[in-house]
N, C-alpha and C positions, 0 to 999 in steps of 0.2 A: 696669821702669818707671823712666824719669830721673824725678831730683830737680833742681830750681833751688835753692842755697844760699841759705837764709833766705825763700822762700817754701813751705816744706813744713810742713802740719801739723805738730803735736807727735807724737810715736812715741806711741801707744797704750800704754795701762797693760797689768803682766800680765793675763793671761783668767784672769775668773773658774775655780776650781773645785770640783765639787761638794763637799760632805764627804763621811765616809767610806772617798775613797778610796786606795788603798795609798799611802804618804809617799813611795815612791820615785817613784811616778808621781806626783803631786803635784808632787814636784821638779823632774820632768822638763817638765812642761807649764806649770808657771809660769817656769821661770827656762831656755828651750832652750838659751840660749847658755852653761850651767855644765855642758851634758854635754855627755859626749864624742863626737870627732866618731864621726858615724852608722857603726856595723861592715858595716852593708847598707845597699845604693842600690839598685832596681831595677835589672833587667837590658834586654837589648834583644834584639829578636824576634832568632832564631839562626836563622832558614827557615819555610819555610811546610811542608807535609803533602801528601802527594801521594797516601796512599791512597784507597780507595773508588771510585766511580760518580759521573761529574760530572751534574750537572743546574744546569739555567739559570734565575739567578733574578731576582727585583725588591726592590727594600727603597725605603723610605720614607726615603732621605738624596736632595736633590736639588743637583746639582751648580753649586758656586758660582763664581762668572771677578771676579778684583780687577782692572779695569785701571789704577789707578794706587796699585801696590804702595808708593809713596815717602810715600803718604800720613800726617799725624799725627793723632792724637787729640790735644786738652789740656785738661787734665782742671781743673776749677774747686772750689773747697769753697764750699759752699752755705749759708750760715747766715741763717734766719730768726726774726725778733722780733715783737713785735706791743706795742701803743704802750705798755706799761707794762713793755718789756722783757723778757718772758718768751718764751721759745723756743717756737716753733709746730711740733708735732710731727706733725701730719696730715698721711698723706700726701693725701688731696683737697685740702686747702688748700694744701698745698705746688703739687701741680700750677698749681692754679690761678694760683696767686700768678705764678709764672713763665711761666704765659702769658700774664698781664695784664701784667710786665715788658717781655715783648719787643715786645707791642703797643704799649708807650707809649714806650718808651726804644729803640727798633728801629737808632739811629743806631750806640747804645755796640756795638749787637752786629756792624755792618759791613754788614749784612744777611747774618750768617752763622746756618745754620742750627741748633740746638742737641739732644740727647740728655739727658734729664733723669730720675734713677734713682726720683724722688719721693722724696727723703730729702735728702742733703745733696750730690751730687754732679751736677755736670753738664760734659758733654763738646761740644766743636765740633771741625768740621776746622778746621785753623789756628786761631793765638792771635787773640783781642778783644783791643781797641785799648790795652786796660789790664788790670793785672797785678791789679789789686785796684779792687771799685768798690762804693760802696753808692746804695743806688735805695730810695727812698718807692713803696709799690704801696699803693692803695687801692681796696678791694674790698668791693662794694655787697651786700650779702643780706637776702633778703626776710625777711619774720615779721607774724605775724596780729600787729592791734591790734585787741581787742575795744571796743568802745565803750561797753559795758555793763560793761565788769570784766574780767579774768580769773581763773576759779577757784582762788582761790589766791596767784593776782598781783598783788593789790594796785593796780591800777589806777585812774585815776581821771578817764574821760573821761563827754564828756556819755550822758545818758541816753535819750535821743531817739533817739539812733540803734541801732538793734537787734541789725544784722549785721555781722559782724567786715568789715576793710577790709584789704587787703594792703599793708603800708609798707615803706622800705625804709631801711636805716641803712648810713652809709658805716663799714668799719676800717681804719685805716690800719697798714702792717706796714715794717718796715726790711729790707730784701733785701742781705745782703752779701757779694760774689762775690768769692771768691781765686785765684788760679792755685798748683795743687799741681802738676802732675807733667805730663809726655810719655809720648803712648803710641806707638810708631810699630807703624802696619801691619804693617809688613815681618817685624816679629818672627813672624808667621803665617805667612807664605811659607818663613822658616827652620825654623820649628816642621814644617811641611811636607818637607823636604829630611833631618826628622832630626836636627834642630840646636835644643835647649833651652836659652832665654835666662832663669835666673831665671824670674820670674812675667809676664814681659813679655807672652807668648801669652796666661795667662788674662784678662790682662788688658784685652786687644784684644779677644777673645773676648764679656769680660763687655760690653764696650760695644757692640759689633755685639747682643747679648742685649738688651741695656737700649732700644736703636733698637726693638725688635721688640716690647717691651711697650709703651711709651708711643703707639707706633702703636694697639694692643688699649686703650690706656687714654682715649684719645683718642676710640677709639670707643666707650665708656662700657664697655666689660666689668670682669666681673669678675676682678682677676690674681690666682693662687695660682700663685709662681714661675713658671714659663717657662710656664703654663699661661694659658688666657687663655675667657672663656666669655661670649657672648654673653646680653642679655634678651631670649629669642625661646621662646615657651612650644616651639614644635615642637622643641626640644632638651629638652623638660624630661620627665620620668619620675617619676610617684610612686611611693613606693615605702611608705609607709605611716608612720602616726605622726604626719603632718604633714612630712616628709620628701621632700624631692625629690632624683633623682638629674637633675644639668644636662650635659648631652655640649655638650664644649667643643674646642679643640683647642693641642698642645705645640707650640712653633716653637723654635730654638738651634741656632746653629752650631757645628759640629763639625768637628776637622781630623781627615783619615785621610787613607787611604795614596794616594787618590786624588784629594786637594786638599780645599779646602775647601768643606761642604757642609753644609746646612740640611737640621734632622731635623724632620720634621712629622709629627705622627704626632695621633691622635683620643684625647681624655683626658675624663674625667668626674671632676665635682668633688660635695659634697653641699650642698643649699642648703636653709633652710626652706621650707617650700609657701608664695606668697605668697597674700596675702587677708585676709580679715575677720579679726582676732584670735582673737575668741569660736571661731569653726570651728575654728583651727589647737588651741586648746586643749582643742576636745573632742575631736580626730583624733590631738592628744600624747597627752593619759591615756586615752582608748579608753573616755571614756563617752560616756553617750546624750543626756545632755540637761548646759544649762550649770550648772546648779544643782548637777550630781553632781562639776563641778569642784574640784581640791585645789589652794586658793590659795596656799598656802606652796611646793607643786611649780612654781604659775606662777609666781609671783613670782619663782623660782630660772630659771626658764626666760625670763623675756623680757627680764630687767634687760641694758640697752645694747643692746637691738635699737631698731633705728628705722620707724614708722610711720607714714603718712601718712592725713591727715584728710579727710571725706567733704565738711566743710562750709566747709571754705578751701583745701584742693589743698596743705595745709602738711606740711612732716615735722619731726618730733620724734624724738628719742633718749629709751627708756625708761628712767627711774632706780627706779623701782618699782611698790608700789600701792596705795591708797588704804586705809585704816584700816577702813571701815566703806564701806557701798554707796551707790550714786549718791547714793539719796537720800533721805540720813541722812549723807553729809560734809558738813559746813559749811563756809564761807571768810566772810571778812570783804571786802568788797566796797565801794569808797569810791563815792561819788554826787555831783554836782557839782549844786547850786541848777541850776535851768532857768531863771530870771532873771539869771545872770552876776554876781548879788551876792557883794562880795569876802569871804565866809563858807566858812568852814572843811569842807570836804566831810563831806559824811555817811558813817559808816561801818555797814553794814548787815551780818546773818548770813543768809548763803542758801547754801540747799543747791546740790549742782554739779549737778542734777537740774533744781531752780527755774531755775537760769540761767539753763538751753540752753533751758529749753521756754517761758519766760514772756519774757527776757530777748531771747535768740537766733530765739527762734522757731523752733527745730527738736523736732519730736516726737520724743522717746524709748520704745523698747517694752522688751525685757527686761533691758535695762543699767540700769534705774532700782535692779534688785534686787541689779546685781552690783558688783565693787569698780569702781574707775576706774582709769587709768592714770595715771599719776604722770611728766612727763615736762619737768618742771622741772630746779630745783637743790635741792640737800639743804634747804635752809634755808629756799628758796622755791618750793613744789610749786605743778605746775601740772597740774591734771587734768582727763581728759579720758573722757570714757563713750566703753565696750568699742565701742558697735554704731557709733560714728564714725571708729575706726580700722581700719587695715589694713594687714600688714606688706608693706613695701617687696620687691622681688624681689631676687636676688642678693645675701641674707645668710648667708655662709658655717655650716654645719651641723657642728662638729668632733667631736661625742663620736660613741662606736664604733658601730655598727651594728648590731640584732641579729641573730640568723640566718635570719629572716624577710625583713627589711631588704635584706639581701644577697644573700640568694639573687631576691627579684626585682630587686636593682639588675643582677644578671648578666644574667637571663631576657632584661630590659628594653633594654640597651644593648648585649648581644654582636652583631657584627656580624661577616659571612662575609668570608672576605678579597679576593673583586672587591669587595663592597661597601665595604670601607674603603678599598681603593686607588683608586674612584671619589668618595670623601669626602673623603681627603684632596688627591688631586693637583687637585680643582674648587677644594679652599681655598688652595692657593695660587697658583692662575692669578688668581682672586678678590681677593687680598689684594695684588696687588701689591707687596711687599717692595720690589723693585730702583725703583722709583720715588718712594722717602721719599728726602727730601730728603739725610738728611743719607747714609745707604748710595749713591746717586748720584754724592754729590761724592767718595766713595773710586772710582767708577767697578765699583758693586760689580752685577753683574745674574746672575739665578739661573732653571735653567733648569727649565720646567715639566712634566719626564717624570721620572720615578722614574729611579734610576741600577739598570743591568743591574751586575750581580756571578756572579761563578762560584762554585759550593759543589760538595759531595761529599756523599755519602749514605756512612756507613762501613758495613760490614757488620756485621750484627746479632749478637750475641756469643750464645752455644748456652748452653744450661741443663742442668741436671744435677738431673732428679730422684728420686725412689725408686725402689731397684734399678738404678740406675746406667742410665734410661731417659734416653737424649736429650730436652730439650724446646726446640724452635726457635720463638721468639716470631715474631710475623705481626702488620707494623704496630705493632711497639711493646708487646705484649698477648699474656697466654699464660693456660692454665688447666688446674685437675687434675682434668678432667674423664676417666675410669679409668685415676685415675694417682694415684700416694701420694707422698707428703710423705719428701725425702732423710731424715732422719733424726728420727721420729716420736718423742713422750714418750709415757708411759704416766702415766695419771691414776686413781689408786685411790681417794683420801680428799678427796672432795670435796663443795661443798653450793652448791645455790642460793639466793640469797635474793630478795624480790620488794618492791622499793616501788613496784610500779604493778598498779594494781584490775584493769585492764584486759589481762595478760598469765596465760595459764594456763603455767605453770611447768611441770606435770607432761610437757606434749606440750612444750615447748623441750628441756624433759631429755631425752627418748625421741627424739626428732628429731637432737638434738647426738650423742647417742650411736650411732646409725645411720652419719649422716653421719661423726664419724670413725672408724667400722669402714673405712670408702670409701676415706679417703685412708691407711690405716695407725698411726690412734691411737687406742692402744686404751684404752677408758675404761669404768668401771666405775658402777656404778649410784651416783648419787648418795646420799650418806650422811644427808643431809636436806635437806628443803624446806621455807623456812621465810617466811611470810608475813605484811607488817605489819601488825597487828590496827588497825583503824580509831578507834581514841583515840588512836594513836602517830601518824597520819599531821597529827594537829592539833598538834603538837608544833612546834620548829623545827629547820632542818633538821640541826642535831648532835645534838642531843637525838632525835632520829629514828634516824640513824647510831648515837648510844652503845647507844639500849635493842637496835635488831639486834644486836651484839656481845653485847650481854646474853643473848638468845636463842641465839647462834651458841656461847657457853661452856656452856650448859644443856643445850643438846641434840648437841654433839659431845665425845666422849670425851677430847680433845685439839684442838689448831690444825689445820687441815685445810691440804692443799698448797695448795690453790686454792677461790675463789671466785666464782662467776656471777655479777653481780649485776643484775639486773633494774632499770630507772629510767624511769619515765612520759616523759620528754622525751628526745629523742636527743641535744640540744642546751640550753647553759644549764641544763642540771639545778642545782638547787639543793643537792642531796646529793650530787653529785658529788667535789667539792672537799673536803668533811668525812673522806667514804668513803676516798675516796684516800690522806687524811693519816693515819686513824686504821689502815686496814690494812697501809700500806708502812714506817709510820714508827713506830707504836704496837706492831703485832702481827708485823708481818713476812710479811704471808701476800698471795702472790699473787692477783691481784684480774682480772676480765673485766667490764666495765660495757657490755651492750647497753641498747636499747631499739628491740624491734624489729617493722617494720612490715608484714613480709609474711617468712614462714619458709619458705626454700626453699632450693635445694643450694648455688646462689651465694652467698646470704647468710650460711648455714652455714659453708661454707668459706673463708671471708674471717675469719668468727672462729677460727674454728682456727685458720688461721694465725697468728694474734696471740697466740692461748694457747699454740700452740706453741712460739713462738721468746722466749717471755716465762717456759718454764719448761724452755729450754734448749735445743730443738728447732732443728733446721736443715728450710726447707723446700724452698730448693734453693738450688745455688750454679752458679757460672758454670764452665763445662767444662775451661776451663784453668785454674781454682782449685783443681779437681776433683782435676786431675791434676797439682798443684804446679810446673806452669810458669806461670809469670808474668816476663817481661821487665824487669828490673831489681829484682825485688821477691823474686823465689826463691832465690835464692843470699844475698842479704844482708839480715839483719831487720828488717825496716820495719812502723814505726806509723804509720798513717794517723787525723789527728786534724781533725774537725769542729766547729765553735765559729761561736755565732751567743747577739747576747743578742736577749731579748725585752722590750720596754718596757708600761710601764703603759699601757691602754688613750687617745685623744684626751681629754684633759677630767680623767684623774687624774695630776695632775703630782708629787704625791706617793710614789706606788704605787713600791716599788722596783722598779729594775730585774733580770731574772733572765739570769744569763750561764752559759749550760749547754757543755759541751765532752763528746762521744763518743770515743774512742779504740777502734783495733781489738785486735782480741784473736785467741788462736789464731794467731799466724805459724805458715804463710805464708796464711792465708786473709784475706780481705778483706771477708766478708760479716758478719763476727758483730761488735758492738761494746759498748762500755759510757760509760753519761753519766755524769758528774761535774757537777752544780750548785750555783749560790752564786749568793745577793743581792746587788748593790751601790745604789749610788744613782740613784737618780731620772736614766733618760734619757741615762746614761754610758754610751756603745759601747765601748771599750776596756774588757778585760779584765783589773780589777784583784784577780783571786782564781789566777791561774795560780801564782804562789809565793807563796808566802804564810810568813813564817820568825816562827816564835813566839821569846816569853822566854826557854821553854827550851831554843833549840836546833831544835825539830822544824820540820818546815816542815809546814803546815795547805793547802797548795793542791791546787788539781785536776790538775794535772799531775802531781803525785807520785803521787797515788792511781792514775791511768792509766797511769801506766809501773810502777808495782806490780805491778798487774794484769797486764799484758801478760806482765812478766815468768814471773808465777806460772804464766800461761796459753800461754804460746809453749814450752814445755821450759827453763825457763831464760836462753831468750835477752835480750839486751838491745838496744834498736832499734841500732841504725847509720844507718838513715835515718828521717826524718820527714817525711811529706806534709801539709801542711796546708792545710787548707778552711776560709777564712774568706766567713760570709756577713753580710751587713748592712754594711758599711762605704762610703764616698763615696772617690772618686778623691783627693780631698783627707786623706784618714783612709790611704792605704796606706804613707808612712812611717813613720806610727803603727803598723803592724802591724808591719812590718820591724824597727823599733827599739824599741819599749816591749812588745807582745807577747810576739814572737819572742826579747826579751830575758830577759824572766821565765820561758821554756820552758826557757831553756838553762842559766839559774839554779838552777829543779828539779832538772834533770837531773846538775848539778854537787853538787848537795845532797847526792845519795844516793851521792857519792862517786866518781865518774864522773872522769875527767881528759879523754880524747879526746870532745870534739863530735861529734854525729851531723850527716851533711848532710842538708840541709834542703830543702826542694820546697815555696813556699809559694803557693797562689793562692788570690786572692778571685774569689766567685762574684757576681754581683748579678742580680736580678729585674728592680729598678725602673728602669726605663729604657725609651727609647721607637722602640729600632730595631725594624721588622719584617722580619719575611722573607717573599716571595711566590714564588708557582709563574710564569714565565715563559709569554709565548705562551696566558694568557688560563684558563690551570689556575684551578677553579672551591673545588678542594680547601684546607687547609695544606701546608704543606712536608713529604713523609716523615718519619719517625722517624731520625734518627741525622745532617741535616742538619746540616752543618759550613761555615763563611766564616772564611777567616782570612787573607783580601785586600782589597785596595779601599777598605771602609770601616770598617776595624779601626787601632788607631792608627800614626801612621807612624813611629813610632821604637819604642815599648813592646811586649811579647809579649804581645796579647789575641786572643781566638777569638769566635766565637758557636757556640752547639752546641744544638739543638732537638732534644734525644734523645726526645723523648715524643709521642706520637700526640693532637694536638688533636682535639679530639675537637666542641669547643662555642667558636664566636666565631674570634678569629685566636691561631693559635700566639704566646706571645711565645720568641724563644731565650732563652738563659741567657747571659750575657756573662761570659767569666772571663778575668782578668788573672793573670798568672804573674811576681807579685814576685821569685821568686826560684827558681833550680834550680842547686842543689850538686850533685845526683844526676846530670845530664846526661840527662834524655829524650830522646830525638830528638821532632820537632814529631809524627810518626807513632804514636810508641810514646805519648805524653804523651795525644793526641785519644783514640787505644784505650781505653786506661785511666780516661781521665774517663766517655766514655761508658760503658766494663763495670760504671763506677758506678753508673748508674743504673738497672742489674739488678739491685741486689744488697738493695735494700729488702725484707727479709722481710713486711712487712703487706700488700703487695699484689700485683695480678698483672700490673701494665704499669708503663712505664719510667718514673720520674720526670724531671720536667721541671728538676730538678739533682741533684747528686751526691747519693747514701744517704746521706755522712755527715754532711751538712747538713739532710737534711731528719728525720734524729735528734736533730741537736743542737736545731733548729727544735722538734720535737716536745717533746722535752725541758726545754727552757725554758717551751714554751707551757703545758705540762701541770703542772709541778711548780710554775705559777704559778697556778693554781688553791686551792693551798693556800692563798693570801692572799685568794682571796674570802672569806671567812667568818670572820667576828669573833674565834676565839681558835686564828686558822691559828699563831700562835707561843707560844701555851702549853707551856710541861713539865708534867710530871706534877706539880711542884711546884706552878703554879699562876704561876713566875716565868717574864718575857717574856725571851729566848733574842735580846742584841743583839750588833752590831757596831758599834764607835762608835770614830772617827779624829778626826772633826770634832766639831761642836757639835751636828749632828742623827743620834741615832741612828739603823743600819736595822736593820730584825727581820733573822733569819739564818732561813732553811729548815730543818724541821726534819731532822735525816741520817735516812736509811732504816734499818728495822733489821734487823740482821746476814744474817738470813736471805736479803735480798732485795737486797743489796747488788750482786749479781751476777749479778740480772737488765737485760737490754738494753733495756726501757724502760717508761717508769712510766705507763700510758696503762688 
């Protein structure tokens, strides 16, 4: 981006950072320019991959033509005031305010067309006649004037007239427009050929971005980033609670290797169900009637939504609600003489009930008994009865979903993939794009067929399991249907226990123990069953959890290896989270949590597996694992290490964040690994617990702990190479991994006394994104299993892939997109594609391929799971009764409590 001297902004202050975390990274993200320069840069794609089976495909990037590459952006700072000088922060009033500018002042703008972000930036081709200019915008908005009062508002017109009247008041606001910077086009076209300018590209980027929404804002939708969602109920999906799921669609341009191209692809966002209040309130708490309603729950739920009224067509923003019920609030109400004598207005107490029905003349029926809405200013409420409001559509829904929630948002909105390539390619023939004015004057036109791409199917990597039997997955999907488990445990001292009325325990025992006679685990009749007596189940749910332990020392002679444990819900168990903490962390003892809905050999056998490879068991491993050939991995010893954090649910901004890291273990095998986890702060991606260097010397991170391990478990070896899988990160976050991650790795590792560096192999993986892949020539299917693109529309300087190693099964494939920050190791593009996909064999919990690598979707589990211990009130209690923190900053975080000894060196905590 050029700068003009003396019209640029002030530099932005350092970014904020959370507390808590690590000082050197603190140092490093407040102050970048005191470290040193970066040891890692990305690298640049080294070739593309020629193995496998070509097939012809479609994706959802549509190809973009600039014809006049010379073009500029220039870029304006937008500040707005409103007549008592106070900054106006909305973005609807912002919009607005600047279209009522150009409407009125059209001359200052040349009649140049403009890009405006709704905040403080706006863009045009070529400069406006001046560098700096400020403009008067006054802008008219409606509001009820009651004529009888407002409840609450203190009003004071005649009485005579009954029904509110719609008035309208002008504000007047100061607009002041600066010239910051140049953006030119061309940097795109270079960005194109390979050639990185600085931030110039994103920058051009984000303005062609910014075109595409204000076009969607324009047309009244809803924006949540590049996403854009129409008010059109046939988009809309209930999905329960009051809950809508809205199907909307993603628009942004992308460069790759094929030029520039607009990615469209179908997005669903969550909305409130719009309607009557009262309804939405009794469909949130799931009673029957308005009266069973819990007004502290709503009152937490509607404050800052906005509503619109039955009996003036008005909207309001909710501030709360009313103290006492319709009618039984009172207000003071002023009355003006009907003879126009210059006499002091009367002030009266009426209820908000009296108002509407004697005053207004509108009859009320069950709002008289319930609260009002409050939709005033703190100091001057103005209320309104439930049965006259109704919430506005398209008010975004953030907190989490349940598993009810979601599971019919999926039922409800998955779609086949013709179907969505007939969804998307109609929206953008529909939307016209190349015809907004100001993408026109770049000469920018975009073409309305999906772009063809060529991909490879790689060939499916062979299984290895009991008795050294071949197993060749088909579609992605395999099973041990007469077939046993590579390397089966034996379960002698074992017990079930039961917190659900509804599961007979004795036939899961005799069934579990059948089934793994089948696959080769031999298990021994359970040492006890133990069932919670119906006064414990009124308990809560640790107290529930403590008194079973109670039971479970009573009736076992000692700690048993393993434990069943039975739970009424499959999902959201409430004793889940308890359980989990007090047996892995408290006792040490291996734990199995079903709840299950139908007992059959499949279902059987999917647990075992989990109990197998959780008490050391291998159930199968990939054939050239088998046989200690592995292509750059068998001869030199390499850890392969997975790492993903997991944040506090939408809605708790508090809740620490959990950052888990798996490492493998047993070189030269790939399939077995071990998680290491730690709390940090609230909503931090970066991994501030990989080194961690105490008072005295020791270092406390997960890094150490995992090359421990490794060590203990590979014969002694010590890695020489590192592979690393990072998932959750943004394109903007991968220096961050290169140089603050990747630097605290190499830290540990020097820790323990190390001089020679391992090399390193680092790629992120990402989900969220909105490339698809399709079957060419009108295939009605997903894309095969082991699907691979690493041309066309992959970036054109950077080494990234797409790789659909998993059999879709339900809606459209999405691939996996991974970036390859860094290779010290030297894969070839061949050997690197093999190996990402053999990873998504190597998941012991189940029987088909993951849709990304094993050692993410451990590390994923692993955070998800040991986050659980934080549902429940005393997740960081010691036995002392003291809370167990971490504290850098001013706000401490609980720390998780460590597993104990026993189980320390089991692969995962589920």
């Amino acid at each position: 981006m050029e700068k003009i001297p003396g019209g640029s902004p002030p530099p932005p202050p350092p970014p904020s950072v959370p507390a808590n975390v690590n000082p050197e990274l603190v140092e490093v993200l407040r102050h970048p320019e005191r470290s040193a320069i970066p040891k890692y840069s990305m690298i640049s794609r080294r070739g593309v991959g020629t193995s496998g089976r070509h097939i012809s495909l479609l994706t959802n990037h549509y190809k973009v033509s600039v014809n006049v590459p010379d073009a500029v952006f220039y870029q304006y700072s937008v500040s707005i005031t409103s007549e008592d000088n106070r900054a106006v922060e909305s973005k609807g009033i912002g919009r607005k305010l600047i279209d009522r500018l150009y409407q009125t002042y059209s001359s200052e703008f040349a009649g140049k067309r403009f890009a405006y972000d709704g905040e403080k930036s706006l863009y045009t081709v070529g400069p406006l006649p001046q560098n700096k200019s400020e403009f008067t915008v006054v802008l008219e908005e409606s509001f009820a004037k009651h004529e009888s009062g407002s409840p609450g508002g203190g009003e004071s017109p005649s009485a005579a007239v009954k029904r509110s009247k719609r008035s309208y008041r002008s504000k007047t606001f100061k607009v002041e427009i600066s010239y910051a910077a140049k953006i030119p086009l061309k940097s795109i076209a270079l960005a194109l050929k390979g050639i990185a300018i600085d931030n110039s590209t994103q920058d051009a980027l984000r303005v062609l971005d910014i075109v595409l929404r204000q076009q969607a804002a324009n047309r009244g939708c809803l924006l949540v980033r590049q996403s854009f969602f129409h008010d059109d109920s046939r988009n809309f999906n209930d999905v329960g609670g009051g809950v809508t799921g809205v199907k909307g669609f993603h628009s942004s341009f992308r460069t790759t290797q094929g030029g520039l191209s607009l990615n469209m692809d179908v997005s669903t966002t969550m909305i409130l169900t719009p309607g009557p209040v009262i309804d939405f309130l009794v469909v949130n708490q799931n009673v029957r009637e308005p009266r069973y309603v819990d007004w502290v729950k709503a009152k937490r739920m509607l404050k800052n939504l906005r509503v619109k009224t039955k009996h003036n067509n008005m909207e309001f923003k909710i501030i709360g609600l009313s103290e006492k019920p319709c009618n039984q609030q009172y207000f003071p109400m002023k009355l003006k003489n009907q003879d126009g004598a210059n006499v002091e207005a009367q002030i009266v107490e009426v209820t908000v009930y009296e108002y509407f029905t004697k005053h207004c003349g509108i009859q009320l029926g069950y709002s008289a008994y319930l609260p009002c809405l409050d939709v005033g200013k703190p100091k001057r409420p103005n209320y309104l009865p439930l049965e006259l409001c109704s919430l506005i559509s398209l008010q975004r829904y953030k907190k989490a979903l349940s598993s009810m929630q979601r599971a019919s948002l999926v039922e409800k909105s998955r779609q086949k993939p013709q179907e969505r390539i007939k969804t998307v390619t109609e929206a953008v023939r529909s939307y016209c794009y190349d015809e907004d004015p100001v993408l026109s004057s770049c000469g920018i036109s975009i073409e309305k067929q999906m772009t063809q791409v060529d991909g490879r199917i790689l060939e499916t990597p062979k299984l290895k399991v009991g008795n050294s039997e071949d197993c060749i997955p088909r579609n992605g999907r395999w099973n041990f249907n007469n077939k046993t488990l590579l390397n089966p445990t034996s379960i002698s001292k074992w017990a079930i226990v039961n917190f659900s009325a509804r599961c007979d325990i004795s036939h899961i025992s005799r069934e579990l123990i059948n089934c793994g006679r089948r696959k080769g685990i031999n298990i021994e009749r359970p040492h006890t069953l133990i069932e919670e007596d119906q006064q414990s189940r009124r308990g809560s749910p640790l107290a529930r959890v403590e008194r079973m332990f109670e039971l479970i020392r009573e009736k076992l002679p000692g700690p048993p290896e393993f434990i069943l444990c039975v739970l009424a819900e499959r999902k959201n168990s409430d004793i889940y989270g308890p359980w989990k903490k007090i047996s892995l962390s408290d006792f040490g003892i291996v734990t199995q949590c079903i709840s299950p809905t139908k007992i059959n050999d499949q279902y059987l056998t999917n647990v075992l597996l989990k109990i197998n490879s959780k008490l050391g068991g291998i159930n199968s491993l990939l054939a050239f694992e088998h046989s200690s050939h592995i292509p750059l991995i068998m001869d030199t010893p390499t850890m392969i290490l997975g790492m993903d954090v997991s944040h506090g649910s939408p809605g708790q901004s508090d809740m620490p964040s959990v950052a888990a890291v798996v490492g493998s273990r047993c070189w030269p095998l790939i399939s077995r690994y071990r998680a290491s986890v730690r709390t940090q702060s609230p909503k931090v991606e970066m991994i501030d617990a990989l080194y961690k260097p105490l008072a005295n010397g020791n270092d406390d991170g997960i890094i150490r702990e995992l090359l421990v391990d490794f060590f203990q478990t590979s014969k002694g070896h010590k890695p020489k190479q590192i592979i690393v899988f990072r998932d959750g990160v943004s394109e903007s976050q991968f220096n961050q991994v290169l140089n603050i991650e990747l630097e605290q790795i190499i830290k540990a590792y020097q820790h323990l006394g190390e001089v020679d560096i391992p090399k390193f192999t680092v790629i992120v993986a990402q989900k969220n994104h909105h490339t698809k892949l399709f079957q060419a020539g009108g295939g009605t299917e997903n894309v095969p299993p082991g699907t691979v693109v690493d041309t066309k529309i992959v970036h054109p300087r950077n080494y990234d892939f797409y790789m659909c190693a998993h059999a879709g099964m339900i809606g459209t494939s999405r691939p996996a997109h991974y970036h390859v920050l860094l290779d010290e190791i030297g894969f070839s593009p061949d050997d690197l594609l093999n190996l990402v996909h053999s990873l998504s064999y190597v998941y012991q919990r189940s029987t088909t391929a993951t849709s990304i690598v094993a050692p993410i979707c451990y590390a994923h589990l692993a955070a998800a799971q040991m986050g659980q211990f934080m549902k429940f009130e005393d997740f960081s209690e010691t036995s002392s009764g003291q809370r167990s923190m971490t504290s850098v900053g001013s706000t401490p975080v609980p720390e998780l409590p460590r597993l104990h000894e026993n189980v320390e060196g089991s692969m995962f905590f589920c």
